[in-house]
C-alpha positions in Angstrom: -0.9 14.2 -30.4 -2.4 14.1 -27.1 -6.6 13.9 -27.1 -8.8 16.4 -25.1 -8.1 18.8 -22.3 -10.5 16.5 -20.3 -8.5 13.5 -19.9 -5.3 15.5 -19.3 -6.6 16.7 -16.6 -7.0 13.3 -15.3 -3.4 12.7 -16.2 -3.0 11.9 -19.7 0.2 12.0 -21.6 2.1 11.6 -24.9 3.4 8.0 -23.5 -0.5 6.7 -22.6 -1.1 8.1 -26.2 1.3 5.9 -27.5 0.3 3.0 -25.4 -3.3 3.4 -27.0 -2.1 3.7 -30.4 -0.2 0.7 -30.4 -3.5 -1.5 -29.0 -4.8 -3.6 -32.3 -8.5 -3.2 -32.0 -10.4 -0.3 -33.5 -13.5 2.0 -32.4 -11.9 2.2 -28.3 -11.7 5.1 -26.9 -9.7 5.4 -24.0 -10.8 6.4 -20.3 -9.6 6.4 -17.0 -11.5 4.5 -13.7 -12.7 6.9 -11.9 -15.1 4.8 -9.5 -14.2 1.1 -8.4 -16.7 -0.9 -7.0 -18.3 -4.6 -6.8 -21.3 -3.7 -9.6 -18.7 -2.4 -12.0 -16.8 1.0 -13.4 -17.2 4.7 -13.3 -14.7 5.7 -16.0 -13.7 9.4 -17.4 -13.3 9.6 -21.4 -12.9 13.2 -23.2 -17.1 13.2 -23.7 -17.7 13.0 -20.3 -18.3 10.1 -17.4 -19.6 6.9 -18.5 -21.0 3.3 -16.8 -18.5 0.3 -17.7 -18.1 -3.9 -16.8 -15.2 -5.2 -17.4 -15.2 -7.8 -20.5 -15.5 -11.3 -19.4 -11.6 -11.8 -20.8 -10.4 -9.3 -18.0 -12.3 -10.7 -15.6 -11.5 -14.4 -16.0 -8.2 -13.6 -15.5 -6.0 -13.0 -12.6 -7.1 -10.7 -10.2 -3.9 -8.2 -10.0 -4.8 -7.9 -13.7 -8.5 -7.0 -13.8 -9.2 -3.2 -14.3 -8.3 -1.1 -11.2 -9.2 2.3 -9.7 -6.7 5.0 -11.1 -6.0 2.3 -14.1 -6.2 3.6 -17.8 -8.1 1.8 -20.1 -9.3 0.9 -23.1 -13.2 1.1 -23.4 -15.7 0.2 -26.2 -18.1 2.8 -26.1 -21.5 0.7 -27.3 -23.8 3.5 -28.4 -27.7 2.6 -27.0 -26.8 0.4 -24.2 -26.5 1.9 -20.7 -22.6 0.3 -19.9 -19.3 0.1 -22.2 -17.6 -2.6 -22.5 -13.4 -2.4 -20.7 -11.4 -4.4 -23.1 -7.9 -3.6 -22.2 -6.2 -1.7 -19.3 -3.1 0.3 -20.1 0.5 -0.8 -18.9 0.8 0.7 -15.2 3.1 3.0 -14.2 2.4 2.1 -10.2 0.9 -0.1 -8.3 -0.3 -0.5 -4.9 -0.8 -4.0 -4.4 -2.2 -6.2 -1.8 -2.4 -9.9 -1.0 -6.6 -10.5 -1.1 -8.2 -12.0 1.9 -8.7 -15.4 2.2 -6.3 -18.6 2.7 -6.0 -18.7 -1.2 -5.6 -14.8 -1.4 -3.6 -13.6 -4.2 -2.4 -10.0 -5.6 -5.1 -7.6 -5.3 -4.8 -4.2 -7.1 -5.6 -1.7 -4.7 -4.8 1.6 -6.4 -3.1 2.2 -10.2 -1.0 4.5 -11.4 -0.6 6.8 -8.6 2.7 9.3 -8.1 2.2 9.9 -4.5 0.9 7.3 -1.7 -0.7 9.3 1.6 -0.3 6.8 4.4 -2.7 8.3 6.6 -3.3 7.4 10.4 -4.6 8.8 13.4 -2.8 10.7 16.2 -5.2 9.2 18.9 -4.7 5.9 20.6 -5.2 3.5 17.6 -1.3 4.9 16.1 0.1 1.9 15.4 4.0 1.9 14.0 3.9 -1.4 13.2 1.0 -1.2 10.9 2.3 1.9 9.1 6.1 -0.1 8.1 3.4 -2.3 6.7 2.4 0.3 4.6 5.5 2.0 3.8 6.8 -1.4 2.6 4.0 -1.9 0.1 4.2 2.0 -0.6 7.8 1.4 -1.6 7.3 -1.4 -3.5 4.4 0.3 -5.6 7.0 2.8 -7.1 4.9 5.7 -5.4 6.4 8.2 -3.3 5.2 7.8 0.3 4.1 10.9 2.4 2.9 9.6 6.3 0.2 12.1 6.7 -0.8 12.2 10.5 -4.1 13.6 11.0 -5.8 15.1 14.1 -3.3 17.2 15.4 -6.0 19.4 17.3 -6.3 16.7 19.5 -2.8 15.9 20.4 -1.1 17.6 23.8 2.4 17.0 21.5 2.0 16.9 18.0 5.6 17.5 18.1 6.5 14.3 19.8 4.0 12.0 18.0 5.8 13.4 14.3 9.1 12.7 16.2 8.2 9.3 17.0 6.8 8.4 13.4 9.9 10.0 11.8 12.0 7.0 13.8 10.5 4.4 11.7 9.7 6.4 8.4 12.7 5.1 6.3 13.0 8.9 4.8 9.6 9.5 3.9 8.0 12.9 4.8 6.1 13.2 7.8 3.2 15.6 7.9 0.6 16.7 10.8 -2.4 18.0 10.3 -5.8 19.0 11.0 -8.8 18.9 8.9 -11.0 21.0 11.8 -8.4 23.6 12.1 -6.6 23.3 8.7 -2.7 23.0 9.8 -0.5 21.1 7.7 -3.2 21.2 4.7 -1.3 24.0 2.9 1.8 21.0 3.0 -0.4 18.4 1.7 -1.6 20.3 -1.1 1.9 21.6 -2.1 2.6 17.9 -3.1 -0.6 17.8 -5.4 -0.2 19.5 -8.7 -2.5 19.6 -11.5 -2.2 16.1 -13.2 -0.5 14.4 -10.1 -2.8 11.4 -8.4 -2.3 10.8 -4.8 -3.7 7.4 -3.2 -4.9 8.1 0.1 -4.3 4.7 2.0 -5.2 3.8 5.6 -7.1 2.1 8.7 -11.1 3.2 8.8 -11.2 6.2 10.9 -8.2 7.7 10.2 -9.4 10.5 8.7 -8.9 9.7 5.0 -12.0 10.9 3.8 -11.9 13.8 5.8 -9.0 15.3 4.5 -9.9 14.6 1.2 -13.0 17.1 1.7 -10.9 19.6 3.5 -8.5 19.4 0.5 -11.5 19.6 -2.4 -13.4 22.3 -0.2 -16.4 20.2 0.0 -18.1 17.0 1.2 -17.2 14.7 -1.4 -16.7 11.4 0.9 -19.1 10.3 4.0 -17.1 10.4 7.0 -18.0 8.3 10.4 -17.2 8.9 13.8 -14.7 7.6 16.2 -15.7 5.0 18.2 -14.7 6.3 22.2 -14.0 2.6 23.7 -11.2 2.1 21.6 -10.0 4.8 19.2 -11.0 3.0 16.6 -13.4 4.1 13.2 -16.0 2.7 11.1 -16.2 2.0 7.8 -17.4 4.9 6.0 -15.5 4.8 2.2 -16.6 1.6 0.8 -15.7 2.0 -2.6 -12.9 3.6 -4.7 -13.0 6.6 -6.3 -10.6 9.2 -7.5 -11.3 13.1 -7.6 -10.1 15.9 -9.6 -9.6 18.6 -7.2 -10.3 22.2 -7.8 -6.5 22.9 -7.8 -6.2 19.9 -10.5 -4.4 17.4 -8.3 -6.2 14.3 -8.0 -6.9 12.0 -4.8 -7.8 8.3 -4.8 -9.6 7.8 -2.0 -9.9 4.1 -0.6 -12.0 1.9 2.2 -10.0 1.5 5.2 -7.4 -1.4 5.8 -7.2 -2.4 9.2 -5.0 -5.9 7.7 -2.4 -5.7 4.9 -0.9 -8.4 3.9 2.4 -8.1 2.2 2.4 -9.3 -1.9 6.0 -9.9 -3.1 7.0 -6.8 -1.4 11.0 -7.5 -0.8 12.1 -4.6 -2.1 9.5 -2.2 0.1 10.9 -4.2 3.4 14.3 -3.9 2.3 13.7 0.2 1.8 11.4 0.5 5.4 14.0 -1.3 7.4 17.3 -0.6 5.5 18.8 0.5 9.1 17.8 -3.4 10.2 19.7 -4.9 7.1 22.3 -2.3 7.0 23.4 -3.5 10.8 22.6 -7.3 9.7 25.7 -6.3 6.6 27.9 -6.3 9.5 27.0 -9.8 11.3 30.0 -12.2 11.1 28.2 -14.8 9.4 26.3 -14.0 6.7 23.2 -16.7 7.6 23.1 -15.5 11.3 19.7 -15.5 12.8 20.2 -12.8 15.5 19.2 -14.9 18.2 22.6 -15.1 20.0 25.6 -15.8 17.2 29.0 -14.5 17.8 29.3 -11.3 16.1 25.7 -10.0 15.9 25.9 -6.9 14.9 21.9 -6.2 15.5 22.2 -7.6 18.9 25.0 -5.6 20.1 22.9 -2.8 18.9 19.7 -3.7 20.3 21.9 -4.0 23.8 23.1 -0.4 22.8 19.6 0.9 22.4 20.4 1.7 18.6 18.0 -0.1 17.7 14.5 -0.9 19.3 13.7 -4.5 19.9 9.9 -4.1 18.5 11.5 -2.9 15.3 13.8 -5.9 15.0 10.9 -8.1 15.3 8.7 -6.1 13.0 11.3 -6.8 10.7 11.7 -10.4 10.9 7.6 -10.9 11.2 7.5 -9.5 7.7 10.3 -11.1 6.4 8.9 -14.6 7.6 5.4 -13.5 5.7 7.2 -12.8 2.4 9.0 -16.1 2.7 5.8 -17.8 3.5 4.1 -16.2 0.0 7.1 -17.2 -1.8 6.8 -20.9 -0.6 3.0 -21.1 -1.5 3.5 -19.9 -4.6 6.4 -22.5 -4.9 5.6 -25.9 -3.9 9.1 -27.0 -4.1 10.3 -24.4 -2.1 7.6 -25.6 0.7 8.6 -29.0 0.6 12.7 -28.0 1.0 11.6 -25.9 4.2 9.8 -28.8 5.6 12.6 -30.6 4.9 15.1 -28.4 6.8 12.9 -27.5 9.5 12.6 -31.2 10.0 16.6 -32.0 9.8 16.6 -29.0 12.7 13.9 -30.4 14.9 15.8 -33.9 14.4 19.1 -32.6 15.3 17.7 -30.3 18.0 16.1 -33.6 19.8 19.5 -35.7 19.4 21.3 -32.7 21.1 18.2 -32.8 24.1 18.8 -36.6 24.6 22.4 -36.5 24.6 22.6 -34.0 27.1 19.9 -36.4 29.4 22.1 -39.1 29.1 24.9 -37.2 30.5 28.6 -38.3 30.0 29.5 -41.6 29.4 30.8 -43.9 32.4 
């Protein structure tokens, strides 16, 4: 039996109501983070909003399991003090996860338990393609279906050709124009938000995330900043995360802006953004090649073809060497054998350079 009409709203279901049921300790009440931020939790539960810290358990351990925006939880309510207490967070359906900053970053939950991700960038000069297969990789590899939401369309001579150009590099995922000033394309967006569904809204500052989340709840729910004109670029105006119930009943996640994503075990997101790179790569002759020159490269014969464009190819391997890099920190052994090899190459790639000095022998 599911619980209130307040929390199905937010998304509840008969399989979260099992999840609960099955937890071991009594007198928690389960609630869903609506608010993210560095002080602590603004949950929903079926009496209304509450305050919430996570308990110290969560919180000593690893960061991709602490309690996320969009996560389900289990909260104890603690009648006459001003916060509840978070002592378990639900199994995730989805996950949009991150590596944190810092040379010792590791996963970082960004959003939980979303169905949709909006990848939302700019149509002015700070569109960057490369950026946004960064974000359809992680997109992919959340389990959330990714929509590349293009906003500012009033200000763009072509729309047209800018939708054309994303499309190219989209790996199948819808690509949408609009405008929050004129209100094209926000008829599309909402179509794919129906009561119950969350969408994360995910992109650079300035991209108009915040905008088109009041444009889509009818009012100014989110601060919005202005563009900067030296370089196309915005400010920082979201600086929390928060999810809202729109008057439709979808809900949006909004979240800061991410001008640097770094890739967290994402193998299966690259795969799915470039499956036209490793679809060609299926056809090399030998199944190591490097694509730097091997007989029967089938990606350079297409790149020479113009099938396929040179800056993708190297988006493609940039990311590829990241996720390998991840997987070597993470395994020690793994680092040392690549040290290992790189060395063997560097030593057989100086023997080669000293016989050829040498020259023939007399």
């Amino acid at each position: 039996m599911l619980t209130s009409s307040t929390l199905v709203s937010y998304g509840w279901s008969q399989t979260l109501h099992d999840q609960f049921q099955a937890l071991p300790a009594d007198g928690l009440i389960p609630a869903r983070i609506l608010v993210q931020q560095r002080g602590g939790y603004r949950l929903v539960t079926e009496d209304g909003e509450i305050d919430a810290r996570a308990s110290g358990l969560l919180m000593k351990g690893p960061e991709a399991e602490r309690p996320a925006a969009g996560d389900w939880v289990a909260v104890e309510p603690r009648p006459g003090e001003t916060l509840g207490l978070i002592q378990a967070v639900l199994p995730r359906r989805t996950a949009f996860i991150r590596k944190a900053a810092g040379p010792r970053g590791g996963a970082q939950v960004v959003a939980a338990n979303a169905d949709v991700a909006f990848l939302v960038a700019s149509m002015n000069a700070d569109l960057n393609l490369r950026r946004l297969e960064r974000y359809l990789a992680t997109a992919y590899e959340s389990g959330a279906e990714p929509v590349i939401v293009l906003t500012k369309a009033d200000l763009t001579p072509d729309p047209a050709a800018v939708c054309a150009e994303v499309d190219a590099i989209a790996a199948g995922a819808p690509v949408l124009a609009v405008s929050s000033k004129t209100g094209a394309g926000l008829d599309e967006v909402a179509a794919r938000l129906p009561p119950g569904l969350t969408a994360v809204l995910l992109g650079s500052s300035g991209a108009g995330k915040s905008t088109l989340l009041n444009a889509l709840a009818g009012e100014a729910r989110m601060a919005i900043g202005e563009i900067r004109e030296d370089d196309a670029r915005g400010r920082h105006t979201t600086t929390h995360r928060e999810l809202v119930l729109l008057p439709s009943g979808g809900l949006v996640l909004d979240t800061p802006g991410m001008r640097e994503l770094g890739l967290w075990e994402a193998d299966a997101g690259v795969s799915a953004t470039f499956e036209d790179v490793e679809a060609l790569a299926a056809q090399c002759r030998f199944s190591d090649c490097r694509h730097t020159g091997e007989p029967g490269c089938a990606i350079r014969v297409a790149v020479a073809a113009g099938d396929l464009a040179e800056d993708r190819l190297r988006a493609y391997e940039k990311l590829q060497a990241e996720l390998a890099y991840e997987h070597r920190r993470q395994d020690p052994e793994a680092e040392r054998q690549n040290r290992r090899l790189w060395a063997s190459r560097h030593k057989a790639g100086r023997a080669r350079t000293k016989a050829k000095r040498a020259g023939p022998d007399d």
